[in-house]
mmCIF file as gemmi writes it, N, C-alpha and C atoms, coordinates in Angstrom:
data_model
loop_
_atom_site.group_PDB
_atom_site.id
_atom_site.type_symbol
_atom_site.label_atom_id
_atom_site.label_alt_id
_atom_site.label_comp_id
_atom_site.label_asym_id
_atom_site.label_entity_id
_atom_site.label_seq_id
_atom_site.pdbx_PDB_ins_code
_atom_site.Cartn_x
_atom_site.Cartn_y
_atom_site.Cartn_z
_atom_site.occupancy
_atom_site.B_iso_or_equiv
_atom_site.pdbx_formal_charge
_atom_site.auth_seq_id
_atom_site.auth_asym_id
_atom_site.pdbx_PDB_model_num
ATOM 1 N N . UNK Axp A 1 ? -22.411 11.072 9.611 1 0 ? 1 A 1
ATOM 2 C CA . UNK Axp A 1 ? -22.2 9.698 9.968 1 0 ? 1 A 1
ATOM 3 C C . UNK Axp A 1 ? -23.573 9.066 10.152 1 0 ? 1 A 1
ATOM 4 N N . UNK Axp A 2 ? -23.912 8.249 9.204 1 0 ? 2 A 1
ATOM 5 C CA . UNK Axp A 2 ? -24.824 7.404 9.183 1 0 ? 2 A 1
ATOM 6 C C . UNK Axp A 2 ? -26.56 8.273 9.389 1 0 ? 2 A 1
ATOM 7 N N . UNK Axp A 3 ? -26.17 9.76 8.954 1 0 ? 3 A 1
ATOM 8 C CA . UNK Axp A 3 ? -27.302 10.367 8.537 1 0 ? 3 A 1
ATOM 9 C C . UNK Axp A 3 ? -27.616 11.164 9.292 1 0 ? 3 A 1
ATOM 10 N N . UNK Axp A 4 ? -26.503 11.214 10.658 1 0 ? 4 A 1
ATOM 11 C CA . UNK Axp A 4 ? -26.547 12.358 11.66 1 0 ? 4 A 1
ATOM 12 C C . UNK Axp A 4 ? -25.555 13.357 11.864 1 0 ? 4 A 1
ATOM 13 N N . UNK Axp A 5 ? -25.971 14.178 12.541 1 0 ? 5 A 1
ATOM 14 C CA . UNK Axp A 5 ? -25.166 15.486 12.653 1 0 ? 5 A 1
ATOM 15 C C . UNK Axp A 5 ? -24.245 15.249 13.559 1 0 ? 5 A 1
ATOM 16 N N . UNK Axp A 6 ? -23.055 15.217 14.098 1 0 ? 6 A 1
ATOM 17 C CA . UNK Axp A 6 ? -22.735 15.005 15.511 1 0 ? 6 A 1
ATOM 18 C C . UNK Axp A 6 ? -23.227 14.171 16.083 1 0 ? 6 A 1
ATOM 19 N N . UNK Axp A 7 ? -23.155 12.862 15.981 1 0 ? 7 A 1
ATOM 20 C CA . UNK Axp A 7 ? -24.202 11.691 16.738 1 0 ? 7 A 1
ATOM 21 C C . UNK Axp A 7 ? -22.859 11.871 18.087 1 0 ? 7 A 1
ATOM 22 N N . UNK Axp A 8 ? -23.426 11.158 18.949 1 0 ? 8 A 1
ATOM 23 C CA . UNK Axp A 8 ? -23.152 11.09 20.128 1 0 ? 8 A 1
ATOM 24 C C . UNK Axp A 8 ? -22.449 9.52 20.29 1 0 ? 8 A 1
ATOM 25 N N . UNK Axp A 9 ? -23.199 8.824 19.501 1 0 ? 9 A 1
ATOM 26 C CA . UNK Axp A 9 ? -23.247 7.209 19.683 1 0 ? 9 A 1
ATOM 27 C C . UNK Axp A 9 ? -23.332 6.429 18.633 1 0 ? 9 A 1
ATOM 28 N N . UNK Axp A 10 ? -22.619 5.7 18.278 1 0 ? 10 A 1
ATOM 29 C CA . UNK Axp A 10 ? -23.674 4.639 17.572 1 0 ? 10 A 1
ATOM 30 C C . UNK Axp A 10 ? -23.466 3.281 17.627 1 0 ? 10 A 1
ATOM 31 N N . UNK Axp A 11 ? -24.32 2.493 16.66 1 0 ? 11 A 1
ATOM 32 C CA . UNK Axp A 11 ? -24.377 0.98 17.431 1 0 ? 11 A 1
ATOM 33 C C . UNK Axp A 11 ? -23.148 -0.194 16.313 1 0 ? 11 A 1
ATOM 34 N N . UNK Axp A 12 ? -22.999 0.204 15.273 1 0 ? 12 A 1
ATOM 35 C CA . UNK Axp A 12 ? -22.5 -0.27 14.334 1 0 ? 12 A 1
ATOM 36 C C . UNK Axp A 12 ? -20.779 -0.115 13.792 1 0 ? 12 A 1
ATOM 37 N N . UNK Axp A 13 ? -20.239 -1.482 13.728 1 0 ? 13 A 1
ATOM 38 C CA . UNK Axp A 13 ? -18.842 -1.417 13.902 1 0 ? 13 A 1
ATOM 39 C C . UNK Axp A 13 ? -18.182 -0.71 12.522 1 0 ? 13 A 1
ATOM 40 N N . UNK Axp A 14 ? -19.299 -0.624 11.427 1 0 ? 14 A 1
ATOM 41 C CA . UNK Axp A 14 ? -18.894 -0.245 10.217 1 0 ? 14 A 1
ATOM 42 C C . UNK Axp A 14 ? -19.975 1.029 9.702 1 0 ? 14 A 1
ATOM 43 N N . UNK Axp A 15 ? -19.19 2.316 10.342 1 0 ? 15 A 1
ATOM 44 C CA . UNK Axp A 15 ? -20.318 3.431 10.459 1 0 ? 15 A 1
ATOM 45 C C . UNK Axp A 15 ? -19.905 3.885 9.004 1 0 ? 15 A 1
ATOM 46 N N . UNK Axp A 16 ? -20.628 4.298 8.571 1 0 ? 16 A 1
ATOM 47 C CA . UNK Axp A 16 ? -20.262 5.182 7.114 1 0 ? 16 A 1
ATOM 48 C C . UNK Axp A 16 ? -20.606 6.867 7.382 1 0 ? 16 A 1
ATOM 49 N N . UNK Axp A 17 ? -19.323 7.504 6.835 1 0 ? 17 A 1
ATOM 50 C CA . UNK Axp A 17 ? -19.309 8.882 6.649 1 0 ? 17 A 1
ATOM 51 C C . UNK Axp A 17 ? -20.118 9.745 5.592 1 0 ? 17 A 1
ATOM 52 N N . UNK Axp A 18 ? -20.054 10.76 5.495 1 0 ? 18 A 1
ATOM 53 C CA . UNK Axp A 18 ? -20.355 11.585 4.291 1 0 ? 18 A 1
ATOM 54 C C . UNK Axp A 18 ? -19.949 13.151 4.761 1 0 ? 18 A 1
ATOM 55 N N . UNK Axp A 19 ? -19.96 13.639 3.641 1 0 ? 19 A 1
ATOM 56 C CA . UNK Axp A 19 ? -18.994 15.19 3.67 1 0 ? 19 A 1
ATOM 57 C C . UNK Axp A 19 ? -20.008 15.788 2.657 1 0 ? 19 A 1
ATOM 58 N N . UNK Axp A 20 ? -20.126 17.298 2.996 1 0 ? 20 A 1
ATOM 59 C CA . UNK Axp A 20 ? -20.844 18.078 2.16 1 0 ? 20 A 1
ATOM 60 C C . UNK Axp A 20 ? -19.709 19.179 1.104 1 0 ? 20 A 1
ATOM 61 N N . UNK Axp A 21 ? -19.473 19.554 -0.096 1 0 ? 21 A 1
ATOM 62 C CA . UNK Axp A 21 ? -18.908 19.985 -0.512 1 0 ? 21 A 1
ATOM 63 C C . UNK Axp A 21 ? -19.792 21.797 -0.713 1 0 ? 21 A 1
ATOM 64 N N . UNK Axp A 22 ? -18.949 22.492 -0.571 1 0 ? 22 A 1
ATOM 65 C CA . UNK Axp A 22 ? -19.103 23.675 -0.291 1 0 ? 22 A 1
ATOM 66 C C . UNK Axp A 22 ? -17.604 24.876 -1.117 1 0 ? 22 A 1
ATOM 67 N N . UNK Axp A 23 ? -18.958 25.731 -2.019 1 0 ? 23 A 1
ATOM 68 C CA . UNK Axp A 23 ? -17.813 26.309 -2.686 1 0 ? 23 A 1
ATOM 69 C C . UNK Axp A 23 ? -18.255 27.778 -3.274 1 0 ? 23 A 1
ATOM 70 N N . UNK Axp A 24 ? -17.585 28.644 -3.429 1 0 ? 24 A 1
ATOM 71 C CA . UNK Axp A 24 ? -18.856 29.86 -3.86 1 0 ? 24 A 1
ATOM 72 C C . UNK Axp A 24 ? -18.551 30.148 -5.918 1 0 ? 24 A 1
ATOM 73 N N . UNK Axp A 25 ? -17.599 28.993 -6.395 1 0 ? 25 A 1
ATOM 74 C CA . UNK Axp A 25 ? -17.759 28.803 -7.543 1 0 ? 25 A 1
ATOM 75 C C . UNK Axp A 25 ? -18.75 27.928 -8.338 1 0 ? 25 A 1
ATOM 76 N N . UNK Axp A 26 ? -18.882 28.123 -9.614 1 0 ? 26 A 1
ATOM 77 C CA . UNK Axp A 26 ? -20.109 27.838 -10.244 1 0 ? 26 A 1
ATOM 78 C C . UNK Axp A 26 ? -19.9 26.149 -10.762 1 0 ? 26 A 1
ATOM 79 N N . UNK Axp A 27 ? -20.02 24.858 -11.181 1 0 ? 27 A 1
ATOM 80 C CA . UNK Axp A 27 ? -19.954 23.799 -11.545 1 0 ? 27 A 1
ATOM 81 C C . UNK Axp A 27 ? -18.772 23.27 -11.172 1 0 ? 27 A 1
ATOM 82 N N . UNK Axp A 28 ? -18.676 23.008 -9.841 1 0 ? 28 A 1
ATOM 83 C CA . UNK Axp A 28 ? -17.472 22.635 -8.877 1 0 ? 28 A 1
ATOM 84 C C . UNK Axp A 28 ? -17.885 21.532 -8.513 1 0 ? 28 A 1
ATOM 85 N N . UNK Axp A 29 ? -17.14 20.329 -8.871 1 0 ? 29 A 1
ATOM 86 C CA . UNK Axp A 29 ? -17.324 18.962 -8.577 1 0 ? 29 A 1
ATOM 87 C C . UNK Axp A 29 ? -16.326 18.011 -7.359 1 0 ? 29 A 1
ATOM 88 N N . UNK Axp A 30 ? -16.565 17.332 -6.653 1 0 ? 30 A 1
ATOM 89 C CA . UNK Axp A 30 ? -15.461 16.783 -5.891 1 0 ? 30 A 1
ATOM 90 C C . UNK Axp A 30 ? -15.122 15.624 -6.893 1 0 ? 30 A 1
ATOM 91 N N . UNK Axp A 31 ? -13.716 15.46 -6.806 1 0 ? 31 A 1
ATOM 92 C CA . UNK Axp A 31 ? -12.978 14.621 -7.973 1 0 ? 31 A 1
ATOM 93 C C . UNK Axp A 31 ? -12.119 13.368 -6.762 1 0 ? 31 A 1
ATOM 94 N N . UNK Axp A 32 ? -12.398 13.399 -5.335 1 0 ? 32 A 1
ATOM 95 C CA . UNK Axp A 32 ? -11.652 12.275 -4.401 1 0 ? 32 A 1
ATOM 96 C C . UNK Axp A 32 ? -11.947 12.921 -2.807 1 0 ? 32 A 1
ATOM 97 N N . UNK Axp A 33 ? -11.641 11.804 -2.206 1 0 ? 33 A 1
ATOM 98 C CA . UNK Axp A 33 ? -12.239 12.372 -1.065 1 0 ? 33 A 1
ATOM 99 C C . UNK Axp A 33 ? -10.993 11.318 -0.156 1 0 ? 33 A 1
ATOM 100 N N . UNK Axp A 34 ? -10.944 11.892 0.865 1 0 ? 34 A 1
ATOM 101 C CA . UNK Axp A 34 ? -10.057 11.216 2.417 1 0 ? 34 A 1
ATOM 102 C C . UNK Axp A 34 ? -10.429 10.952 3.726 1 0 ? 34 A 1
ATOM 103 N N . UNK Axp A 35 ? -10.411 9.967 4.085 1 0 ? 35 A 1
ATOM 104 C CA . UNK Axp A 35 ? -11.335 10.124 5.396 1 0 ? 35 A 1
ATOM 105 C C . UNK Axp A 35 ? -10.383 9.377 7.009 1 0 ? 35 A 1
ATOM 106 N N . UNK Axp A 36 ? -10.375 10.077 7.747 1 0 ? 36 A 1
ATOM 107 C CA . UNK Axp A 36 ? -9.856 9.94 8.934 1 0 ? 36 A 1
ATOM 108 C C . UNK Axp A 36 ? -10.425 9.853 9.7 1 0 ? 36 A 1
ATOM 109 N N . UNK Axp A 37 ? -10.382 8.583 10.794 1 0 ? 37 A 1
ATOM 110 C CA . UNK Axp A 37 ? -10.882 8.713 12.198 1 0 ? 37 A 1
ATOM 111 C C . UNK Axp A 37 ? -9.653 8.489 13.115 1 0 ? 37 A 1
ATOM 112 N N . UNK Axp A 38 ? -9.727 8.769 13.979 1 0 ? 38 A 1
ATOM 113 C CA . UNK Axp A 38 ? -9.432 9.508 15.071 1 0 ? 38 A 1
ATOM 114 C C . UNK Axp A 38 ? -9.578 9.254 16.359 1 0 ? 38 A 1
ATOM 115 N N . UNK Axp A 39 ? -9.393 8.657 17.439 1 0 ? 39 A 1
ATOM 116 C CA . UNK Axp A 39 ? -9.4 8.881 19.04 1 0 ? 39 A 1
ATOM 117 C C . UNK Axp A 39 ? -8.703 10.316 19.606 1 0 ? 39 A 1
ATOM 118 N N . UNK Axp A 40 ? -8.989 10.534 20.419 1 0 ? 40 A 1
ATOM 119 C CA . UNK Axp A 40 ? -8.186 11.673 20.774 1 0 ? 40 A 1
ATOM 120 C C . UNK Axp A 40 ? -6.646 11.843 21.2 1 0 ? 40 A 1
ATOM 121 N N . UNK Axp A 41 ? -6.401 10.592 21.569 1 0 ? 41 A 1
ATOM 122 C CA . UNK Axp A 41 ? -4.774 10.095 21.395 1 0 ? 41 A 1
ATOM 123 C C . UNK Axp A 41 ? -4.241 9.497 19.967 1 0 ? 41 A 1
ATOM 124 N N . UNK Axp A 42 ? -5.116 9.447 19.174 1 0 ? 42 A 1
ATOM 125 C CA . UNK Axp A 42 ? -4.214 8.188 17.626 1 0 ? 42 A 1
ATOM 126 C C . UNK Axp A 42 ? -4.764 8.103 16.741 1 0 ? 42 A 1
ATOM 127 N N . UNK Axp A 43 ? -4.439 7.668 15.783 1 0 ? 43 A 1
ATOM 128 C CA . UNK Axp A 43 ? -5.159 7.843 14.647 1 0 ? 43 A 1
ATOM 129 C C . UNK Axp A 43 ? -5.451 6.359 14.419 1 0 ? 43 A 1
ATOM 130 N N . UNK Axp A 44 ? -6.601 5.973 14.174 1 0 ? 44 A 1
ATOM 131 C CA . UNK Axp A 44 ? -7.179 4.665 13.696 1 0 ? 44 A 1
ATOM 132 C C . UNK Axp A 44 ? -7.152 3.972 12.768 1 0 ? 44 A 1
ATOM 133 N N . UNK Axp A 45 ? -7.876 4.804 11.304 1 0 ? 45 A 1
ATOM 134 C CA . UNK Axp A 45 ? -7.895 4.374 10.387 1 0 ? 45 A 1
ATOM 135 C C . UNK Axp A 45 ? -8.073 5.283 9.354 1 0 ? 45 A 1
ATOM 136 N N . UNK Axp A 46 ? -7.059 5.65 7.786 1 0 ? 46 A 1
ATOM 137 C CA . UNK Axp A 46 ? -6.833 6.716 7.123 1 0 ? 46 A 1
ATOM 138 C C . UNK Axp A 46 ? -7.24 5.636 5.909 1 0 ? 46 A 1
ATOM 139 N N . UNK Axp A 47 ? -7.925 6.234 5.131 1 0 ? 47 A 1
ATOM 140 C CA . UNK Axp A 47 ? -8.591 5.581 3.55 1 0 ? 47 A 1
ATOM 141 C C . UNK Axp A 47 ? -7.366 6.188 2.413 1 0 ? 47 A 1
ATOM 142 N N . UNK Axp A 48 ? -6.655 6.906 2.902 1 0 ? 48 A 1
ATOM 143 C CA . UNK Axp A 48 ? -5.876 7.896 1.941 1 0 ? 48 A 1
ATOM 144 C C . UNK Axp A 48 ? -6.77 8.056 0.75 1 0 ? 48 A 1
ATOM 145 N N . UNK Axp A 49 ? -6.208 8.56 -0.162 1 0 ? 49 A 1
ATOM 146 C CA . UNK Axp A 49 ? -7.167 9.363 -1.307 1 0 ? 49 A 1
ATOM 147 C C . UNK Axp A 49 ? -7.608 8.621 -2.044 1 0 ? 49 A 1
ATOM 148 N N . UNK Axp A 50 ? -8.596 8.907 -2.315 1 0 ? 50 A 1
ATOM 149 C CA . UNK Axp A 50 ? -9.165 7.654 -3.155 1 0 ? 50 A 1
ATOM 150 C C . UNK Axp A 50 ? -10.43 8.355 -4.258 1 0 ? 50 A 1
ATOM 151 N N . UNK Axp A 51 ? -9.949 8.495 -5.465 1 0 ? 51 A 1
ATOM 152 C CA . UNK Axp A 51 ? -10.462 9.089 -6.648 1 0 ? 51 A 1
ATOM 153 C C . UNK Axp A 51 ? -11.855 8.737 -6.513 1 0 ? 51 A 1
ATOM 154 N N . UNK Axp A 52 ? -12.9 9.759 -6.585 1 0 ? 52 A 1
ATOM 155 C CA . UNK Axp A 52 ? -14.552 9.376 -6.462 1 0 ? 52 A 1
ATOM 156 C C . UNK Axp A 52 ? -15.181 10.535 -6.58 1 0 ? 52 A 1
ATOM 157 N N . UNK Axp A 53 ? -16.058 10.646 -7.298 1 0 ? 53 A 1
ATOM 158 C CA . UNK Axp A 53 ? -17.565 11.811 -6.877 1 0 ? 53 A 1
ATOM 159 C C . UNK Axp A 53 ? -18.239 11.145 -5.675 1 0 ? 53 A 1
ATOM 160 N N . UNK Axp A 54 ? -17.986 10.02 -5.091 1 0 ? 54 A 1
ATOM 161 C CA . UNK Axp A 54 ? -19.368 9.95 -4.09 1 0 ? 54 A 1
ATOM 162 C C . UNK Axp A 54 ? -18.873 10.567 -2.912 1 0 ? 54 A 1
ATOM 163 N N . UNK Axp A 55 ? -19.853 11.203 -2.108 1 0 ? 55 A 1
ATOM 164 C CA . UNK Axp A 55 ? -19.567 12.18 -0.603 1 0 ? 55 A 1
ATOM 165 C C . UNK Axp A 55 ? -20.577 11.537 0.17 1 0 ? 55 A 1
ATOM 166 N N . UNK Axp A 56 ? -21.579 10.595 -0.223 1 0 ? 56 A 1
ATOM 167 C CA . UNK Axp A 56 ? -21.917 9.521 1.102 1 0 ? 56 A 1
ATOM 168 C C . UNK Axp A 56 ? -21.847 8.223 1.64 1 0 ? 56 A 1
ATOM 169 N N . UNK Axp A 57 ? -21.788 8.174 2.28 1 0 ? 57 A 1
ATOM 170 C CA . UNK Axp A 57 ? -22.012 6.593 2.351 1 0 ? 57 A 1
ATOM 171 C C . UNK Axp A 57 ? -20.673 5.664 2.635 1 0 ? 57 A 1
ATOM 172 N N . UNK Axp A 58 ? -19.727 6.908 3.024 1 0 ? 58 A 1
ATOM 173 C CA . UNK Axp A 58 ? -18.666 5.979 2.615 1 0 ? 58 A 1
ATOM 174 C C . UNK Axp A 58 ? -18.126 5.092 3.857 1 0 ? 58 A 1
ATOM 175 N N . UNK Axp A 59 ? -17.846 3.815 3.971 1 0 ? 59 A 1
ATOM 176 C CA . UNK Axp A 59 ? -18.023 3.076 4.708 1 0 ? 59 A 1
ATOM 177 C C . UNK Axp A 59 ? -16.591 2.806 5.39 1 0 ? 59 A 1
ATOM 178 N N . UNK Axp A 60 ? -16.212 2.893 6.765 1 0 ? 60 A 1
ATOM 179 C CA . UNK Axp A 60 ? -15.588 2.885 7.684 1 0 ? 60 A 1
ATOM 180 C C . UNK Axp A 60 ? -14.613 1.543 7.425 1 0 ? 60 A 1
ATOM 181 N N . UNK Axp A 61 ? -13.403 1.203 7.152 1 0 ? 61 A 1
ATOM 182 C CA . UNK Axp A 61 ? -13.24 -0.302 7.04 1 0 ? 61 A 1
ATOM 183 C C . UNK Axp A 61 ? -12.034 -0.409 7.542 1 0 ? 61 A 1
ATOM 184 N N . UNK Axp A 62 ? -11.393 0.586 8.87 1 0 ? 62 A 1
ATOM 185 C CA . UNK Axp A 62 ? -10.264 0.046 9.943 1 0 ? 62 A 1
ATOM 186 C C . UNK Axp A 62 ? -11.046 -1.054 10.881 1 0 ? 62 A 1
ATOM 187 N N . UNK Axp A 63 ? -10.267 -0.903 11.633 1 0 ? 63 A 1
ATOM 188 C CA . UNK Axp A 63 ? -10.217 -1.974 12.928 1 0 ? 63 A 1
ATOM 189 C C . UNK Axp A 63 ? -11.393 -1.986 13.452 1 0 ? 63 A 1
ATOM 190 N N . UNK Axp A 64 ? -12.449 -2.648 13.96 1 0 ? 64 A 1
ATOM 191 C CA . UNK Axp A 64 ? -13.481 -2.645 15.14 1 0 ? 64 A 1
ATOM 192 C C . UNK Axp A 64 ? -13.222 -1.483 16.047 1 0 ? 64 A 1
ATOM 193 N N . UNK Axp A 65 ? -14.524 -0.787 16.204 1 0 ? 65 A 1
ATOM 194 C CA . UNK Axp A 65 ? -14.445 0.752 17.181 1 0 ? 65 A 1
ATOM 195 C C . UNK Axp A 65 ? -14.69 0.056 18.344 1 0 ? 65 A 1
ATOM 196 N N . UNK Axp A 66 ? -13.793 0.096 19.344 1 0 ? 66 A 1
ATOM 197 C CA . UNK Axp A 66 ? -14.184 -0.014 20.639 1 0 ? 66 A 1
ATOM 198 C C . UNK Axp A 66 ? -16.024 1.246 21.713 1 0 ? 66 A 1
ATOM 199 N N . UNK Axp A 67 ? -16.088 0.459 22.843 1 0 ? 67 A 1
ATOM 200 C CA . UNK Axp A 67 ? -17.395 0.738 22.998 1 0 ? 67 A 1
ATOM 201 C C . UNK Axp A 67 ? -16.873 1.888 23.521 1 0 ? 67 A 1
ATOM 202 N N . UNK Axp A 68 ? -17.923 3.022 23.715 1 0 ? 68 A 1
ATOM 203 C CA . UNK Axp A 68 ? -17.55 4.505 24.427 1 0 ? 68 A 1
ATOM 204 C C . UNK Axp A 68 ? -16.45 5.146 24.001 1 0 ? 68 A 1
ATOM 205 N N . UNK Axp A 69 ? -16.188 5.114 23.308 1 0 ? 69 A 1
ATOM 206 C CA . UNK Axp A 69 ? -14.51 6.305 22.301 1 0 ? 69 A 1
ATOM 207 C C . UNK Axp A 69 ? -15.139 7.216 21.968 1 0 ? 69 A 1
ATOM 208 N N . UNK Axp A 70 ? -14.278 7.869 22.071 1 0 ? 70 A 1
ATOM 209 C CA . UNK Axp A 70 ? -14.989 10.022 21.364 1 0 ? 70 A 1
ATOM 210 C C . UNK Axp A 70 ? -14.118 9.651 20.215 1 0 ? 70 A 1
């Protein structure tokens, strides 16, 4: 998220994700990606699948994150 490991915090209502793909086969490509956030009671905002090679950057576009949420 926005280039950190586990951030703690951040300042921006439209954080962008990224995912590392990991595989022990040889010319293995990601072909779509899904992204979920989460409170610890609910679910916020789901991108459902959405056909892509890109794994960064991808930009957050539910509701405004309230301040202090895990």
């Amino acid at each position: 998220m926005e280039y950190r490991h586990n951030p703690i915090g951040l300042d921006g209502v439209r954080p962008r994700f990224g995912c590392k793909l990991e595989s022990d086969g040889q010319n293995v490509v990601q072909t779509a990606r899904q992204t979920t956030v989460k409170t610890a009671d609910r679910s916020v905002w789901n991108s459902g699948s959405v056909q892509t090679q890109q794994s960064i950057l991808t930009e957050y576009l539910g509701p405004n994150l309230q301040p202090h949420t895990t």
